[in-house]
Every structure is written in C-alpha cells, then in structure tokens.
C-alpha positions in Angstrom: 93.8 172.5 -139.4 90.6 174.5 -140.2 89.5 171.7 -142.0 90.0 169.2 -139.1 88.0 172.0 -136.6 85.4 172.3 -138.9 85.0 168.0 -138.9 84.7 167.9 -135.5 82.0 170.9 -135.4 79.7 169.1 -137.5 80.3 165.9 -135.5 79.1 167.4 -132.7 76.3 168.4 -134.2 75.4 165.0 -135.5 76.7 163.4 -131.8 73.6 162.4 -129.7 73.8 163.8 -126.1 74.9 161.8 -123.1 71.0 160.9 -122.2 69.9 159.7 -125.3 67.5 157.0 -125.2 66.8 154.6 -128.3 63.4 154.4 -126.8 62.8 158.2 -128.4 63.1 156.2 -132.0 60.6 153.9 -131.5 57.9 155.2 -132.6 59.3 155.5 -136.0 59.1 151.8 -136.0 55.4 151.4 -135.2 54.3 151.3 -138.5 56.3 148.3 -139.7 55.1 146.6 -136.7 51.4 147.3 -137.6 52.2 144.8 -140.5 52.0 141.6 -138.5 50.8 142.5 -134.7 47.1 142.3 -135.6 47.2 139.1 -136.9 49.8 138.2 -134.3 47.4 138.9 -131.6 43.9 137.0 -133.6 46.2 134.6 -134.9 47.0 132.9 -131.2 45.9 132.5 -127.5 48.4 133.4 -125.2 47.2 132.5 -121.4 49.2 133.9 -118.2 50.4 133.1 -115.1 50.1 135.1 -111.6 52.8 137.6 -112.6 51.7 138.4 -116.3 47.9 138.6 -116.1 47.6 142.0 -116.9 50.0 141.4 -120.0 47.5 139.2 -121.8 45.0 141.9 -120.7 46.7 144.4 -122.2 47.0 141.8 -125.6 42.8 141.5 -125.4 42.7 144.5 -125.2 44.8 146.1 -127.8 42.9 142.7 -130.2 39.8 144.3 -129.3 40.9 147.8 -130.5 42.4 146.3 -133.7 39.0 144.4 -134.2 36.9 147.9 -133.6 39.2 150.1 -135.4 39.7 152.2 -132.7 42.8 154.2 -132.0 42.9 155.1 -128.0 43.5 153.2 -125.5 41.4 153.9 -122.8 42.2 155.5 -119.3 41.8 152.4 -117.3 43.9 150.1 -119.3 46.2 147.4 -117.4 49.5 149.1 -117.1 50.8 147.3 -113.9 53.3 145.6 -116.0 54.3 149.3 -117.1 58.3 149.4 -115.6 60.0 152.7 -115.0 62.1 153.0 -118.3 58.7 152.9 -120.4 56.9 155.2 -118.0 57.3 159.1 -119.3 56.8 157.6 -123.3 54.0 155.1 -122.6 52.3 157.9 -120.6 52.3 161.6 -122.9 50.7 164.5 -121.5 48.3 162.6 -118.8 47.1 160.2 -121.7 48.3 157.0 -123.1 50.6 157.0 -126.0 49.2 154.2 -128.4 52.3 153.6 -129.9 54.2 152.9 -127.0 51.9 151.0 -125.0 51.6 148.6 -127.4 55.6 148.0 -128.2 55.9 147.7 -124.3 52.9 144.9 -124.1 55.0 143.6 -127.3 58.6 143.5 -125.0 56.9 142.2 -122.1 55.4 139.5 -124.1 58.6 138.7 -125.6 60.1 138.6 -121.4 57.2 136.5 -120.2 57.3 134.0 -123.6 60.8 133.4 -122.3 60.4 133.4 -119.0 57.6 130.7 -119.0 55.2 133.3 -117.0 52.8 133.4 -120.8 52.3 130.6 -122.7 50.9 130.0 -126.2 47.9 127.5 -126.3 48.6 124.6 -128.9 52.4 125.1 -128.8 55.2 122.5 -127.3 57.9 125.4 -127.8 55.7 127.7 -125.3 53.5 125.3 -123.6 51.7 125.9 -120.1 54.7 125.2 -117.5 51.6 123.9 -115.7 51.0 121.3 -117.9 54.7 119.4 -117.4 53.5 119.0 -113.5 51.1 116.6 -111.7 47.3 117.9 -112.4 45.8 119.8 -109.7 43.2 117.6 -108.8 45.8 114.9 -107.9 48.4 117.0 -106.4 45.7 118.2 -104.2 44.7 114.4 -103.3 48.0 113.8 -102.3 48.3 116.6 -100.1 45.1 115.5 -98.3 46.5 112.4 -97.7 49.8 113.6 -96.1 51.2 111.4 -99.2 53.9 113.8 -101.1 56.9 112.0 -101.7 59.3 113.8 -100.7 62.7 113.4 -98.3 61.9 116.7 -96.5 59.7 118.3 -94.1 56.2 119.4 -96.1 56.1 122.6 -93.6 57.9 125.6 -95.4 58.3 127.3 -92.3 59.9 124.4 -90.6 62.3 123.2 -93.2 63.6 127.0 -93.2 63.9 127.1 -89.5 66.0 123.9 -89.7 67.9 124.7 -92.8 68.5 127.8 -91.0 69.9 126.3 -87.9 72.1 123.6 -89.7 73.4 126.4 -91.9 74.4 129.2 -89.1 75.9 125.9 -87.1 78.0 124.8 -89.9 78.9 128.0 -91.1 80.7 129.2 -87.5 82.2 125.6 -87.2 83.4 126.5 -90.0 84.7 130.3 -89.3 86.3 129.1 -86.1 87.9 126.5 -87.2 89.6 129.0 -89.8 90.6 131.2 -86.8 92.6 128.3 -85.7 93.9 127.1 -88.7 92.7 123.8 -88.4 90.8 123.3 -91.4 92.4 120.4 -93.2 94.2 121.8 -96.5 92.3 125.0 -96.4 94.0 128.2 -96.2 92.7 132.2 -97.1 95.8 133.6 -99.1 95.0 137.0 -100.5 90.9 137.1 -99.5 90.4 133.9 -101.7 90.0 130.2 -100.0 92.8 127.7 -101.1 92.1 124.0 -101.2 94.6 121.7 -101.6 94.3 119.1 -104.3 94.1 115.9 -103.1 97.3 113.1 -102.8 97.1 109.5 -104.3 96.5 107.1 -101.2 97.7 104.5 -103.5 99.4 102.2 -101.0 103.1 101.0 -102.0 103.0 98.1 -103.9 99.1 97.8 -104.3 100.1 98.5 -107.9 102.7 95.9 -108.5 99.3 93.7 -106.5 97.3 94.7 -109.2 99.0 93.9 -111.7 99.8 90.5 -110.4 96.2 89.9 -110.0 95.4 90.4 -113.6 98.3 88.1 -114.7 96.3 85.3 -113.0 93.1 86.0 -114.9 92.7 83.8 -118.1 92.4 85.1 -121.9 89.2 85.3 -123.1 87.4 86.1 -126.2 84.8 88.6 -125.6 82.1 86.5 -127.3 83.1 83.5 -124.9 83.0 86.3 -122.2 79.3 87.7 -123.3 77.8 84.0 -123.4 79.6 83.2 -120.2 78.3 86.2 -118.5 74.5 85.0 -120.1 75.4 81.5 -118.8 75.5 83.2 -115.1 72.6 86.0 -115.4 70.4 84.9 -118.0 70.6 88.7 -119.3 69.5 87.7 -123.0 65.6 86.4 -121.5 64.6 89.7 -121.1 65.3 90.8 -125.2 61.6 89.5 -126.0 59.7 90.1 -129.3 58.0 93.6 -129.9 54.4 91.9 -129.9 54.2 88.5 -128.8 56.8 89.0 -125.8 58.5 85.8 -126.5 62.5 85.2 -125.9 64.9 85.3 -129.1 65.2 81.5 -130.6 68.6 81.8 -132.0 70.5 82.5 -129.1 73.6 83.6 -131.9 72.2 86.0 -133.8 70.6 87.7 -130.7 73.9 88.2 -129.3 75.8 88.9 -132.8 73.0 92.1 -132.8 74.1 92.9 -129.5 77.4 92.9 -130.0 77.3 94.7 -133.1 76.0 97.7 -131.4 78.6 97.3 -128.7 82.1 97.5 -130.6 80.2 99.9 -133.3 80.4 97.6 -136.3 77.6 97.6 -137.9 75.1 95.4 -138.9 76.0 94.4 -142.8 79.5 94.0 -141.7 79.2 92.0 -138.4 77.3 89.5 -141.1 80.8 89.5 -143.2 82.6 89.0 -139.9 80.4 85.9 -138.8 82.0 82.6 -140.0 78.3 81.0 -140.2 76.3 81.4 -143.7 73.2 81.2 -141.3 74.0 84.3 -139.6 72.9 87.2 -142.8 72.5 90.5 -143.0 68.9 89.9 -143.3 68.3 88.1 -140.2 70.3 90.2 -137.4 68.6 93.1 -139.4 65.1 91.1 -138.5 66.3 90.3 -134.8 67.2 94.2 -134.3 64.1 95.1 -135.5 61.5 93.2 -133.3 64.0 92.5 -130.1 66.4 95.0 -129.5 65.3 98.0 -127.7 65.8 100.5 -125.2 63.7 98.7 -122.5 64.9 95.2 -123.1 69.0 96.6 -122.9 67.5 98.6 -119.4 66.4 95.3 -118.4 69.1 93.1 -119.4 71.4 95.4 -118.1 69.8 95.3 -114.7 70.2 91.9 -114.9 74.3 92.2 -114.8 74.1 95.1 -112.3 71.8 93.2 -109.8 74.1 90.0 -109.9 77.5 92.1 -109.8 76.1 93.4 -106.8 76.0 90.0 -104.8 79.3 89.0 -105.4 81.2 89.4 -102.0 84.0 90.6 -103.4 82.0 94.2 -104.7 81.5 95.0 -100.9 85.5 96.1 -101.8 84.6 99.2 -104.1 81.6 100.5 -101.4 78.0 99.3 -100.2 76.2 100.4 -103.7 74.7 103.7 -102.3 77.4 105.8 -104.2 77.7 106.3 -107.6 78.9 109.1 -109.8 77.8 110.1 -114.0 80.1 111.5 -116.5 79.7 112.0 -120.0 82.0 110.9 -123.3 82.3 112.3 -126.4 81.8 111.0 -129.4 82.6 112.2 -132.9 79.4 111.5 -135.0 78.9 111.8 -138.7 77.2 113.4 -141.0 77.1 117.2 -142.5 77.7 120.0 -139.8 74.4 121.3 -140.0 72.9 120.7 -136.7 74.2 123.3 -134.1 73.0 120.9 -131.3 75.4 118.5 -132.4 78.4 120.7 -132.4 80.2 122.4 -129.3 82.8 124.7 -130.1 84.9 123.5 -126.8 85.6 120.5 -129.4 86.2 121.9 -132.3 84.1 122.5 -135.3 82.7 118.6 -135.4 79.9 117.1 -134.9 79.7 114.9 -131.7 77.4 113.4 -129.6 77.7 112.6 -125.5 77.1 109.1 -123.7 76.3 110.1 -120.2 76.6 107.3 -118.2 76.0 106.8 -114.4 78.2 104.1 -112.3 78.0 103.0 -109.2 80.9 102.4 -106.5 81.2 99.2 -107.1 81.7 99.6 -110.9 78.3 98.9 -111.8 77.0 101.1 -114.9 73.3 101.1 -114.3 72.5 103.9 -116.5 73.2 105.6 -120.0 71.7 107.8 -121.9 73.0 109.9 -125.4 72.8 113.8 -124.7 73.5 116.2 -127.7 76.7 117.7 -127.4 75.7 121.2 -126.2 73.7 119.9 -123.7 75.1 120.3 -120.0 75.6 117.4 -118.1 73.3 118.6 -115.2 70.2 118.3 -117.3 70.1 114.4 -116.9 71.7 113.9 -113.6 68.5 113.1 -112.0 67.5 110.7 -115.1 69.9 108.1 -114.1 69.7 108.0 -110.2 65.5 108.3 -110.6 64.7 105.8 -113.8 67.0 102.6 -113.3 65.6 99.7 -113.2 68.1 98.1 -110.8 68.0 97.2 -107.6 70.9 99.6 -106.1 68.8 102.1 -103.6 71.6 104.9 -104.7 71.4 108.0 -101.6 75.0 109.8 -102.3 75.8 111.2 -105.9 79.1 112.7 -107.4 79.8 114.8 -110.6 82.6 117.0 -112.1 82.1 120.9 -112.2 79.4 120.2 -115.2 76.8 118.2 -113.9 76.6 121.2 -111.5 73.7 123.9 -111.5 71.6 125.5 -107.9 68.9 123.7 -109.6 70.5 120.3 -109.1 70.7 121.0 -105.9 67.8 121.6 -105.1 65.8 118.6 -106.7 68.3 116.1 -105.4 67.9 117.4 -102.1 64.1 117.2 -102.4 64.0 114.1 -103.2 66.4 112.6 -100.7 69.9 112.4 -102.6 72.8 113.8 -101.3 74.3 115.7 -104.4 78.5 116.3 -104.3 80.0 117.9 -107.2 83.3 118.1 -107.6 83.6 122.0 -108.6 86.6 123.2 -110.6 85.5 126.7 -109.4 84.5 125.9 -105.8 86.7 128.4 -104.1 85.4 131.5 -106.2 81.5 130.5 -105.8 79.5 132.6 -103.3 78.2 131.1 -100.0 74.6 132.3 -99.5 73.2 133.0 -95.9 70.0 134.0 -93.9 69.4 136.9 -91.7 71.3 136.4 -88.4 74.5 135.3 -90.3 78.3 136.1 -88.7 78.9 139.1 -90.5 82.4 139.2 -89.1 83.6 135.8 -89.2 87.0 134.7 -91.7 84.3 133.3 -94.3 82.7 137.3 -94.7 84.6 138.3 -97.8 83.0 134.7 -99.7 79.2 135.5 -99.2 77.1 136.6 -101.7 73.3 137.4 -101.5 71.0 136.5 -99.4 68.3 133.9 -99.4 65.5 134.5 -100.1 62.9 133.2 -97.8 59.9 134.8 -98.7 60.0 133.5 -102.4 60.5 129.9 -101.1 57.8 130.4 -98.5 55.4 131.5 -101.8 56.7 129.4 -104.2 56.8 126.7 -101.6 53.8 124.5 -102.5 54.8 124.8 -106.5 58.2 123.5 -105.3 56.9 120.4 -103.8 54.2 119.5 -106.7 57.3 119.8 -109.1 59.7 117.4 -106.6 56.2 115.1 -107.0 56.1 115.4 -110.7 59.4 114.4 -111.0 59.3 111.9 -108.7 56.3 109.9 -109.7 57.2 110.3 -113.3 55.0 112.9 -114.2 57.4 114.6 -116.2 60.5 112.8 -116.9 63.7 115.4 -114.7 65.6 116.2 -118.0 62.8 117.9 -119.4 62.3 119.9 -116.9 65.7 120.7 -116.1 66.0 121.8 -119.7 62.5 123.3 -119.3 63.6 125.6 -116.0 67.3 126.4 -117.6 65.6 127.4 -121.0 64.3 130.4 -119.4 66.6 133.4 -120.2 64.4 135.0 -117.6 63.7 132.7 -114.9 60.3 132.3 -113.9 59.7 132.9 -109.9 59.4 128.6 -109.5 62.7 128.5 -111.2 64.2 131.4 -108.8 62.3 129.9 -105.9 64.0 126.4 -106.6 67.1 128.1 -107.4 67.0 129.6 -103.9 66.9 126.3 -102.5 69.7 125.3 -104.3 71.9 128.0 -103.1 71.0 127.3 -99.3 72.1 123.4 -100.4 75.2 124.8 -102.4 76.5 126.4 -99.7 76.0 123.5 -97.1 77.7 121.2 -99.1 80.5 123.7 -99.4 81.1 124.0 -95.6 81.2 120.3 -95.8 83.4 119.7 -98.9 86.4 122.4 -96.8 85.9 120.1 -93.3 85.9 117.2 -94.9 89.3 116.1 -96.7 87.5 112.4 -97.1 85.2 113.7 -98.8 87.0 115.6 -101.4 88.9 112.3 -101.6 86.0 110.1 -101.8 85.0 112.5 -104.7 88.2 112.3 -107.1 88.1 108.5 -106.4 84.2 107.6 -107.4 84.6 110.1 -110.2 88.2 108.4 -111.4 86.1 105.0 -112.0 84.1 107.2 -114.3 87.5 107.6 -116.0 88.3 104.2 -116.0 85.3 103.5 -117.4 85.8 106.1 -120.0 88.9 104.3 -121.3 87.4 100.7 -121.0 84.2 102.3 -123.4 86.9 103.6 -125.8 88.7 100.0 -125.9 85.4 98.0 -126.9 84.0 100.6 -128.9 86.8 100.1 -131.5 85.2 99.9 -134.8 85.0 103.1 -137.2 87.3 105.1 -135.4 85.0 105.5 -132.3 82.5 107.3 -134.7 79.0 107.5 -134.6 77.7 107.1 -137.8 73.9 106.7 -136.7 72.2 109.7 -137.9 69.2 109.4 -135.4 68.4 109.9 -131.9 66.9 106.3 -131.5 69.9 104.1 -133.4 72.3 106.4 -131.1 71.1 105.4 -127.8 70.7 101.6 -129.2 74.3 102.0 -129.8 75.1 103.6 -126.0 72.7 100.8 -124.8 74.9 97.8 -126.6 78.0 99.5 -125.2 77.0 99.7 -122.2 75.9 96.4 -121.6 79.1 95.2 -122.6 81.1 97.1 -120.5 78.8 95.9 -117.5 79.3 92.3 -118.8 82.9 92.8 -118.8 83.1 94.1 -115.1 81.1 91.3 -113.7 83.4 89.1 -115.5 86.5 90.3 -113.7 84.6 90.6 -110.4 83.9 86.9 -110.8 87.5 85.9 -111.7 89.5 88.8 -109.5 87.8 87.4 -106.7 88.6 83.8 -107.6 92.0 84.8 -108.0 92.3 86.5 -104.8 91.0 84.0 -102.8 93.7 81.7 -104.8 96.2 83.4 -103.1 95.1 83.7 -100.0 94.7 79.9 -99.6 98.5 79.7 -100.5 99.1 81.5 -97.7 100.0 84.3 -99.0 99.1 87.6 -96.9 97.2 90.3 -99.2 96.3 93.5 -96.9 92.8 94.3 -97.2 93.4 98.1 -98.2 95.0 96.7 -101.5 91.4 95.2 -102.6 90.1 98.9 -103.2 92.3 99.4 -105.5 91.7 96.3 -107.7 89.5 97.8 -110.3 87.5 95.5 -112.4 88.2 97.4 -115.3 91.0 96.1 -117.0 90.7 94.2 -120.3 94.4 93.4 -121.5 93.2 89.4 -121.8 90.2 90.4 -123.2 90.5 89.7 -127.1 87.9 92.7 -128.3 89.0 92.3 -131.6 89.0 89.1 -134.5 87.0 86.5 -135.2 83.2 86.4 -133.8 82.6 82.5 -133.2 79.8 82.1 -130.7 80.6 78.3 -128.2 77.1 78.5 -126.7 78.1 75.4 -125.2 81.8 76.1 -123.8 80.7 78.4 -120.7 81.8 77.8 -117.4 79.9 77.9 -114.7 79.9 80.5 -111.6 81.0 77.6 -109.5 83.2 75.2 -112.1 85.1 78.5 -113.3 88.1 78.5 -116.1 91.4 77.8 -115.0 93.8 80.8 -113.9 97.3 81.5 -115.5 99.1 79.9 -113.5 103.1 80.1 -112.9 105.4 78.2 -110.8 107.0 81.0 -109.3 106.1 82.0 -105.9 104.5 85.2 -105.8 106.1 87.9 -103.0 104.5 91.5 -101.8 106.8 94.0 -101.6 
C-alpha cells in the first residue's frame, strides 16, 4: 500500500496542471526550426490576399532580419494577424518575443496556404486563386457593359431583398401548413421531420405492357445495331483524323475501335475476334491513334443524343430539360499504390468512377471518369455546362453525393434548378435571415444564420467566379475541387457557401410540399440505375475491369461505353415506338400513362456477345425498319 501512495505522489508531481498549454514548449523547438525557415522564406515568394497581407509582411520582415543578422523584431511590426491564444507568449514583458512571433507567422502561413488567402508564386499546388477566374481587365469590361452572364439579379442588395421575401413566404407556408397537418407525408415525431418514402406509381399491368412491347422488338446483333444506328445519324463523320480532319476510310475498323472500347476488350484481342485478316492489331492500333478521341466521341455522341431527341415517342420520358448524373464504379487494375484510386467504402481495391449525366428522356449526353475518392459534386456542373448537345437542360437531380452548399450555389447562379435527393435531408439545418418565425413548428430545424454582410462583400467575387465558370474560364470541377480543397475556407468559398445554404434551404421547403417532386426525383434518378445495369451488360469483357493504367485511355474507354449505350437507346426508341404504334393500329387500346414506363433500356435481344461481323450494307432504314416478332396470338391488357 505505501508503495502504491508513494506512485501516485510522484505522479503528481510529474502531472501537468489543468491549464497547461503546449504553447509553453515551443520555444524549445525554435532551434530545429532555424534549420530550414531562412531558406524557406529566400527560397519562395509567397503573395497575399485582403485578409493575410500583414502575414507576408510579417514573412519580409522576419527575411529581412535573417538577411541582416538581427535578432529583435521591432516595435512596429505587423501583428494584426496576432489571435488571442498567441497573445501573452508572442508579446513578453511589453516587447516582442522573437521566438514566438515567428512560429505564429509560421502557423498562420500554414492556415492561409490552406485556406487559399497566400499563395506561392510559381506553384500549381498553391497558385493565386485569382488566377483560376476571368482577368480583371475583362471582368471589368463586362460589368461596364451590363454583360455578366448570369440567371440572377447583378444587384447584391436586391437579390437578398428577394431571396429574403421568397424564403420568409415559403418558410410560414410551410410552418402553417404543419400546424394543420397538411403537409403531404410529412410528420414531426419526437422534434425530428419524418418524410415518407415514396410508393411505386407503377400502374397495374404497365409491367406485363412492357414486357409485351419488348417481345415485339427483333434480335439484333450489336454490331448490326451500331451500323444501323450510323446508317440513321451519321455519328462516325465526326471521328476525323488528328491533322488533316478527314473522315475514317475503312468504315470497319473505325467501328471495330469503337467497339473495342465499349464492351472493354481490348485492342490485340478484338483483332483475334474479327473474322477478317484485314482487320490487324496494327491497323485499329493506327485508327485509335489518329481518330479516336475525346472530342470526336463528345461529338459523335451528340450526334445520337440530338436525333433521340426528335423522335416523338421521347416526348414520353419528359421535354429534355431534366436530367440527373450518377457515378459507377469500376474495379481497375494495377498495384494499390495510388490512394486516389482507392476508397475504403469499397474495400481495399483500386477503382475508378464513370460519372455520367442523363437526361429524362434517356439520353446520356455526358461522361466523364472521376477517381474514386472524388465526390460526385465536384463535376456536377461539368456535364450540364460542357455538352455539346442540343438539350437546353434547366432542372438537375442527384443522390445525397453530388450534394455540397457550394453546388447550390453555382447552379443557382447560373440558372439551374439543382434537386438532390438527400439521404440526410431531415437532419440538415434550415438557414434563415433576420425577421424569421422564431416560433413556428419548423424552429427546432434552423441552424445559423445567413450571413448577409459576407455575401454583400464577397458579392462582386461571387459573380466574376459564376462568369469564370460560365464562359469557360476555368473549367467548374476545378474549381469545385479548388474551393472544397480548402481545409479552411477562404471568405469567397464562405461567401458562396452562404448562398448555398439560403438555396439549400429553399429547396427544402419545396422538396416537404411537394410529394411530385420527391417522386419526380426517385424516378429521373432510377434511369440513372437503369442505365447503371445496361453499362454493366455491354461492358462485359474482363470482368468489368479497367485495366487502362492512365487517365486518358480511361475516359476513351467511358467515352466508347457511353456511346454505345446511347446507340442502344436510340435503337429501342426507334423500334418501341414502331411497335407501339403497331398495336395501336390493331386496335388495340394502350393507355397513355403506360408509355412512361417503357424504358428504352432493355437489351435481352441485343446479342452483346460473339462473333463481330460488320454488314455495312444490311441496315435498315428509319423509315423501311426490320420486321417485328410477330405472333399470331392476340395480345389482351389486363
């Protein structure tokens, strides 16, 4: 027992009291810093914004004193950026403490390296934010001109005045409506909002429809169904030669590359799969090479999209001013040595994403490959802003990742109407302005207040980034990923964040009145899962690997898919349309709600796999189409 009273003695003795402070140890560590902060400080050129110019100040200043050989730091040194926990060591006896001053300009270096407020001349890891956004001199032109393009008011004081109204409107429709209890499948149970999930409007027997449809539609080879689909579009003109810009000759071996990409075979073994001795190894290799690219496959791809969307018989799926994005995973191989390749929600393996944006009639206008630890919200904006189709796309849909404040707020800038379907919805915040119903139902669900008086100083930043991003500037992935890199946000990023959050919780009030709109949601987001499993059914070969090692082969190999997929759908439009109207001219009486559920995305008579014969010659046209299946049994709706 004396032993055990005589440990814990000398453990308090050894204890630190209960207002320690690690700072009182720094100092200790100033001499190993010594070792590399002089030429740390000579070595680069670190330039500041607004909030961090008396950082770099402090920097020149300590360089000059390293220079000199001088060891005080005179009285009238910078030390705004001085905060409270560094005050009573930075400042000893009335004097500065050398020491300390300079491992606080060292912190607060690190902060503002993060937070984008200092930047390193010469670097792309800590580049000037201000050089990702439209030039001064031309953002200034524009603003002369009255020419920012924008889908909002360029007055900050009047789009917060109307924000403002729409918000305090919406927010005691809503309030009241909860008071009543007539808010359609929204209930409070225990201070927390309960949505409830929304019911199939599947009608009876559209199913048994659908599947009566497809019977109709006649096997095809996918080669036959790739040349047909040329036959219609003409897709394959715009996959012209890297420097003379002249179309492929060999119609075969263009689309033997193309579809090697597309079902991930390969190259050297779509040349063992091709029945013709003309079609080597050596020449698809050639034709890859000089014709197949990222632009040509945006291109040809439009080319698909625009036609799909002139068939009557899209007007079914919507008016092609919806769409929704969603990404797939794809194992890729290789070593696990790249962290950006592997995301520990799947497992230990690498993987890459294919983030693809569809419209509502089925149209997949847009892919892109992401890394696998990149969130889905960074390249929302990529896919509705660099299409080159002709869809004019003003409604957007995601899943709870494709969701950040940030999102919000560009989409809204630039005239999208952004709706995520959030996982989490009911335990997010709802953000308000002064004047708010502090005593309505929705009280216990707001969090902190805007704040107006950052987006009224940030205001004119905000619009020269909307520009940027807009006229192409800077591309909207880079500077998502540029804003979201910031462990500590910059007072754009806030600012823009704050504009999310007053869009955020608009949409919110909207998403619990509106049970068609969480219904529109799970249905534009379900063809995303449709097309999901039409993607996996094409893209058979190696397991559904992805054995490209680079960037560039890996979006080639997104772009291939991609294109097929769109070929396939346009295909089905053509011929579910034909078959319907089959029908109908029998006299047979198909309701019009059972259309919108006849997706386009079935492939059952599609033969994906087998032999690769291209009959350039054996396409039908758009208005001499292929036979249907046809039985002599008279079909009935139940």
């Amino acid at each position: 027992m004396g032993y055990f009273l005589k440990s814990v003695e000398e453990a308090g003795k050894l204890a630190r009291p209960a207002d320690f402070d690690y700072f009182d140890l720094l100092d200790r560590r100033y001499s190993q810093l010594r070792r590399y902060t002089p030429t740390l400080f000579s070595a680069f050129e670190f330039k500041a914004s607004n909030p961090a110019v008396a950082i770099v100040e402090a920097l020149n200043l300590i360089k000059e004193l390293n220079d000199t050989n001088r060891r005080n730091i005179p009285d009238d040194a910078p030390v705004d950026f001085v905060k409270a926990r560094w005050l009573k060591y930075v400042f000893n006896n009335g004097k500065i403490d050398r020491y300390y001053y300079e491992m606080c300009v060292l912190s607060e270096l690190r902060d503002c390296l993060r937070s984008g407020d200092i930047s390193v001349v010469g670097s792309r890891q800590y580049q000037d934010f201000e050089d990702y956004l439209l030039p001064q001199d031309q953002w200034q032109l524009l603003c002369d001109n009255n020419e920012i393009p924008v889908a909002i008011t360029t007055d900050s004081t009047t789009y917060i005045e109307q924000r403002q109204e729409l918000l305090f409107e919406q927010f005691d429709k809503v309030s009241d409506l909860l008071t009543l209890n007539k808010l359609p499948g929204v209930v409070i149970e225990n201070e927390k909002l309960v949505i409830s999930p929304v019911i199939s409007n599947m009608p009876d027997g559209a199913t048994q429809f659908c599947d009566r449809i497809y019977n109709l539609l006649p096997r095809i080879k996918l080669t036959d169904l790739l040349v047909e689909v040329d036959y219609w579009t003409g897709f394959t003109k715009h996959f012209t030669h890297l420097q003379t810009g002249e179309m492929a000759s060999d119609k075969a071996i263009l689309l033997s590359t193309i579809l090697a990409d597309a079902i991930n075979l390969g190259l050297v073994k779509m040349a063992e799969a091709l029945p013709s001795h003309d079609l080597t190894f050596e020449r698809l290799a050639w034709v890859s090479d000089w014709y197949i690219r990222d632009e040509t496959y945006s291109k040809a791809l439009a080319e698909i999209i625009n036609f799909h969307t002139k068939i009557p018989f899209s007007a079914y799926w919507g008016d092609g001013k919806t769409s929704s994005s969603d990404g797939q995973r794809f194992k890729a191989a290789g070593h696990k040595s790249f962290n950006e390749e592997i995301n520990a929600k799947y497992g230990t393996d690498r993987s890459v994403t294919f983030y693809t944006h569809i419209s509502d009639q089925y149209g997949l206008f847009h892919t892109n490959v992401i890394y696998a630890t990149d969130r889905d919200a960074t390249h929302v904006l990529d896919g509705l802003m660099y299409h080159e189709t002709d869809l004019k796309i003003e409604e957007h849909f995601t899943d709870t990742n494709g969701f950040t404040d940030h999102v919000f707020g560009i989409c809204h800038l630039l005239g999208f109407r952004f709706c995520p379907r959030m996982r989490d919805l009911a335990s997010k915040k709802l953000h308000f302005f002064d004047g708010v119903n502090q005593n309505s139902p929705l009280s216990p669900f707001l969090g902190e207040k805007i704040n107006v008086k950052l987006i009224a100083a940030c205001w004119d930043d905000i619009l020269r980034l909307a520009t940027s991003v807009s006229i192409g500037t800077v591309t909207a992935s880079l500077i998502m990923r540029k804003l979201a890199s910031y462990p500590r946000q910059n007072k754009l990023a806030i600012a823009l964040r704050e504009v999310g959050r007053i869009e955020r919780t608009l949409f919110t009030l909207y998403w619990l009145q509106s049970p068609q709109l969480r219904r529109k949601a799970t249905n534009e987001l379900n063809k995303g899962e449709l097309k999901n499993s039409l993607s996996r059914g094409v893209f058979f070969h190696r397991l559904g690997e992805v054995r490209d090692r680079s960037f560039e082969d890996q979006s080639i190999r997104a772009s291939g898919l991609n294109l097929a997929v769109a070929a396939i759908v346009l295909w089905n439009t053509v011929y579910l349309e034909n078959a319907v109207n089959l029908l109908k001219s029998e006299g047979v009486i198909i309701p019009e709600e059972y259309l919108q559920h006849l997706s386009p995305m079935g492939w059952e008579h599609i033969n994906l796999t087998g032999d690769y014969i291209w009959n350039l010659k054996s396409a039908s046209s758009i208005d001499n189409l292929r036979p249907l299946r046809r039985k002599k049994t008279k079909f009935k709706l139940r």
